[in-house]
PASEBA-1860 file (N, C-alpha, C; in nm, 3 decimals):
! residues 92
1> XXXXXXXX> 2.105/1.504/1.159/2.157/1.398/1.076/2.046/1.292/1.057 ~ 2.019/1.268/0.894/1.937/1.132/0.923/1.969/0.990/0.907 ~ 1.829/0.921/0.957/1.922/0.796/0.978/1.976/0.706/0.914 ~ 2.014/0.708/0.749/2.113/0.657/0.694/2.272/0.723/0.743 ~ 2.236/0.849/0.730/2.414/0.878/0.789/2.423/0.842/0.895 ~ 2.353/0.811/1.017/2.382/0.755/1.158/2.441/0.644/1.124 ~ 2.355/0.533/1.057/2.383/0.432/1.052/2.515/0.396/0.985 ~ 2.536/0.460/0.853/2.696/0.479/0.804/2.810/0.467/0.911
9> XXXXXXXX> 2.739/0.583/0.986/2.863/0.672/1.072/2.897/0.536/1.132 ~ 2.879/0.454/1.179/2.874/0.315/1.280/2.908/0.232/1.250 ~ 2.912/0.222/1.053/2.981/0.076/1.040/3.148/0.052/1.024 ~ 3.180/-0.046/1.013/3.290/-0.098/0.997/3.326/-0.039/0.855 ~ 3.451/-0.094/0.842/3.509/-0.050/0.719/3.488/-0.165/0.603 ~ 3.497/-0.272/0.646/3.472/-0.415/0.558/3.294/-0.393/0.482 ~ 3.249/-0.338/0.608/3.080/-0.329/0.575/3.067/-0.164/0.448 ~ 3.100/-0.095/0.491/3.150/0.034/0.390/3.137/0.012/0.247
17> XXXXXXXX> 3.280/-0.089/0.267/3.345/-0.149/0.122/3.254/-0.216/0.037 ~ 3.143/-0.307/0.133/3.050/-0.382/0.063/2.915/-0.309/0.013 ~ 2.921/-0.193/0.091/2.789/-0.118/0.032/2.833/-0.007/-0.058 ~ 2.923/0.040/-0.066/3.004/0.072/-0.193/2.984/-0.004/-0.282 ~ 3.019/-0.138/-0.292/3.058/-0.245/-0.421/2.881/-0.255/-0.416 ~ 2.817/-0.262/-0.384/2.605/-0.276/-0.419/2.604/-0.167/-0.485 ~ 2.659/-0.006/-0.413/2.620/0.091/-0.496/2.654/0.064/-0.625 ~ 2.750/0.061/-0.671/2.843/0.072/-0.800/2.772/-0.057/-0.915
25> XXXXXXXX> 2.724/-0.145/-0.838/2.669/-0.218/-0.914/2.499/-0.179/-0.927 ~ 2.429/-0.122/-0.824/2.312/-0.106/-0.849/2.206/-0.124/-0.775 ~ 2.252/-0.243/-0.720/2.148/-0.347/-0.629/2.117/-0.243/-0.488 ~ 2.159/-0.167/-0.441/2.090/-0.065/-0.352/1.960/-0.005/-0.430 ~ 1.981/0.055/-0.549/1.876/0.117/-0.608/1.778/0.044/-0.674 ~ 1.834/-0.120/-0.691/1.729/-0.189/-0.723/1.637/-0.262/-0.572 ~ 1.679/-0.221/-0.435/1.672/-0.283/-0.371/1.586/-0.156/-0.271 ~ 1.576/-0.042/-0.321/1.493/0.088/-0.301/1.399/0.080/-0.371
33> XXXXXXXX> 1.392/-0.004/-0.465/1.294/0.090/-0.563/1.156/-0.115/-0.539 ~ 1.257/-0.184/-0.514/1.172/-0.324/-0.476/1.048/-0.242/-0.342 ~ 1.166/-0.188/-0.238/1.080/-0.181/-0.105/0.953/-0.092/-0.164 ~ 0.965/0.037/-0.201/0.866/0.147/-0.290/0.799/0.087/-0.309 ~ 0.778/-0.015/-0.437/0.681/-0.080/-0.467/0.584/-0.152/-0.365 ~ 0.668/-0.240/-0.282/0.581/-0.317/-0.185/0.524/-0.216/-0.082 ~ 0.565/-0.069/-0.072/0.526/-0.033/0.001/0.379/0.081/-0.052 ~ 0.386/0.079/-0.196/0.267/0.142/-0.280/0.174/0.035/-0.254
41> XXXXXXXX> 0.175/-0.087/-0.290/0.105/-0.268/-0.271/0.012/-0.207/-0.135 ~ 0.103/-0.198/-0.031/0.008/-0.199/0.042/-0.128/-0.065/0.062 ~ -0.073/0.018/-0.003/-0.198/0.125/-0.009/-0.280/0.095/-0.089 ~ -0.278/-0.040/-0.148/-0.427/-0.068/-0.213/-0.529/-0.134/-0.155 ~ -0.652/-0.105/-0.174/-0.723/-0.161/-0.089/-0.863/-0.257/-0.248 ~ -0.891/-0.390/-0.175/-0.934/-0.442/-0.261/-1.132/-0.441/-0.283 ~ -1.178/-0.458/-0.388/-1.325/-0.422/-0.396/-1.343/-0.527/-0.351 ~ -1.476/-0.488/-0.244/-1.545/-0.605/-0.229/-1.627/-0.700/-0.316
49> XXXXXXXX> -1.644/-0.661/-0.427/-1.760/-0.698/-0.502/-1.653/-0.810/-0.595 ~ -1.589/-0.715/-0.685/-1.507/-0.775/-0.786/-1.373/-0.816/-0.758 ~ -1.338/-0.791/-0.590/-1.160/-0.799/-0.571/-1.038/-0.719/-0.678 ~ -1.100/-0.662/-0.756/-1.027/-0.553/-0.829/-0.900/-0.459/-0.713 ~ -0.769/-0.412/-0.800/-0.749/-0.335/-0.672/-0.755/-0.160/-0.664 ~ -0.802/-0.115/-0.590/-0.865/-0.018/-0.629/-0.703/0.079/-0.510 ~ -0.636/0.188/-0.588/-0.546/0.253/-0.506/-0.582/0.368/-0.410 ~ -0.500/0.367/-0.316/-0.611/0.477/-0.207/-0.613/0.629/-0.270
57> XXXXXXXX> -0.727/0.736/-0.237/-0.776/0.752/-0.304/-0.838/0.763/-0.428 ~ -0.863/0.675/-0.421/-0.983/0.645/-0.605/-1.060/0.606/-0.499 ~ -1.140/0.551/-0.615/-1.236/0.439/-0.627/-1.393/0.532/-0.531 ~ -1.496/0.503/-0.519/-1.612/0.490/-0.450/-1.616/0.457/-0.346 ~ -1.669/0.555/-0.248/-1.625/0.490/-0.106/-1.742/0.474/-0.026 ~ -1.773/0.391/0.046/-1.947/0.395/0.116/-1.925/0.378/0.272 ~ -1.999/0.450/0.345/-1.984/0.411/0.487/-2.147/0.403/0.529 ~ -2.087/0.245/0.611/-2.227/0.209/0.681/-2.204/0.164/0.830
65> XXXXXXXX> -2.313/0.159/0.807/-2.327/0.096/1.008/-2.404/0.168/1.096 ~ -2.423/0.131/1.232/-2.482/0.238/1.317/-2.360/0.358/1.390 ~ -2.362/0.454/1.410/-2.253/0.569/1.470/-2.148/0.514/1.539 ~ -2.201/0.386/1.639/-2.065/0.368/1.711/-2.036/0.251/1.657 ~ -2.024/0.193/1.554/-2.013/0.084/1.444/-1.968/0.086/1.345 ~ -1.925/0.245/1.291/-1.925/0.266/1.132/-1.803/0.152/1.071 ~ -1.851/0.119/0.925/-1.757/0.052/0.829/-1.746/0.148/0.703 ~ -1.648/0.123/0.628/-1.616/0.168/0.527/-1.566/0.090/0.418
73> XXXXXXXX> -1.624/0.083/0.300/-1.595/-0.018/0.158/-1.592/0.108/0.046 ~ -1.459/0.031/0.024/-1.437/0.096/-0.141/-1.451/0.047/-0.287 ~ -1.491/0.076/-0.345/-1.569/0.009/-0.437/-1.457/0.063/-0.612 ~ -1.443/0.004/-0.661/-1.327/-0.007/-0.831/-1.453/0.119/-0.929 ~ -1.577/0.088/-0.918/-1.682/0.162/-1.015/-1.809/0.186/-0.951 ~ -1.906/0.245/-1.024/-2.047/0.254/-1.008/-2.110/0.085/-1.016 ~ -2.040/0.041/-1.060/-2.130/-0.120/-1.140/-2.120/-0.194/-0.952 ~ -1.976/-0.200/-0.947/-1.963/-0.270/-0.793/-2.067/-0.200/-0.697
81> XXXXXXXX> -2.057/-0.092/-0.693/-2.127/-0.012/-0.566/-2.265/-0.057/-0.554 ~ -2.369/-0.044/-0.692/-2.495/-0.047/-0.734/-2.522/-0.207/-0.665 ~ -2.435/-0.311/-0.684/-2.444/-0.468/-0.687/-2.473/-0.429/-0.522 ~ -2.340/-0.400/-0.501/-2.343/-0.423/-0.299/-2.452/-0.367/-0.247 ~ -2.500/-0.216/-0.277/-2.636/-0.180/-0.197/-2.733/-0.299/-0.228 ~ -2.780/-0.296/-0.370/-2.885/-0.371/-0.369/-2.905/-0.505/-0.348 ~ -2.770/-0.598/-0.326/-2.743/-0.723/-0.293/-2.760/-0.686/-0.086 ~ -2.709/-0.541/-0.058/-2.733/-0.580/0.090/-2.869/-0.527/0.161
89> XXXX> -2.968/-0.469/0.044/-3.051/-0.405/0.065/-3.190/-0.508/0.055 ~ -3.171/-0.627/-0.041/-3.276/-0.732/-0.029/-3.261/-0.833/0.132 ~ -3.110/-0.807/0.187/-3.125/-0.931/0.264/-3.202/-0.847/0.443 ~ -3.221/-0.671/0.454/-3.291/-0.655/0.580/-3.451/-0.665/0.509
END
């Protein structure tokens, strides 16, 4: 059983009635489809260069650092990527 029917199985009858009356009107499915979204939101990850938001897998991805250090930046295009090397490549 999953855990919406657990949770069903447990409520009251007053509580029932009220998630009945959301279904019938909607607001469950508008209230599924809110969380979805915020929960796509967070699989974006933002460019460093331009703050663009780039969704997980896309975008250009670069890993630096020494082995027990590594970082990882994702980059919206070629234009961002090109900026960050050579903007981090004048300052060693």
């Amino acid at each position: 059983m999953n855990k919406l029917a657990r949770l069903i199985k447990n409520l009251e009858k007053e509580d029932l009635e009220l998630i009945k009356k959301d279904i019938d009107s909607g607001n469950i499915s508008k209230l599924v489809q809110k969380e979805l979204k915020a929960k796509e939101a967070d699989k974006l990850t933002l460019c460093p260069v331009c703050s663009a938001p780039v969704k997980e897998g896309e975008g250009l991805h670069l890993q630096f650092g020494p082995r027990t250090f590594r970082k990882k930046a994702t980059f919206d295009g070629v234009d961002c990527l090109s900026y960050f090397i050579e903007h981090n490549m004048k300052k060693r």
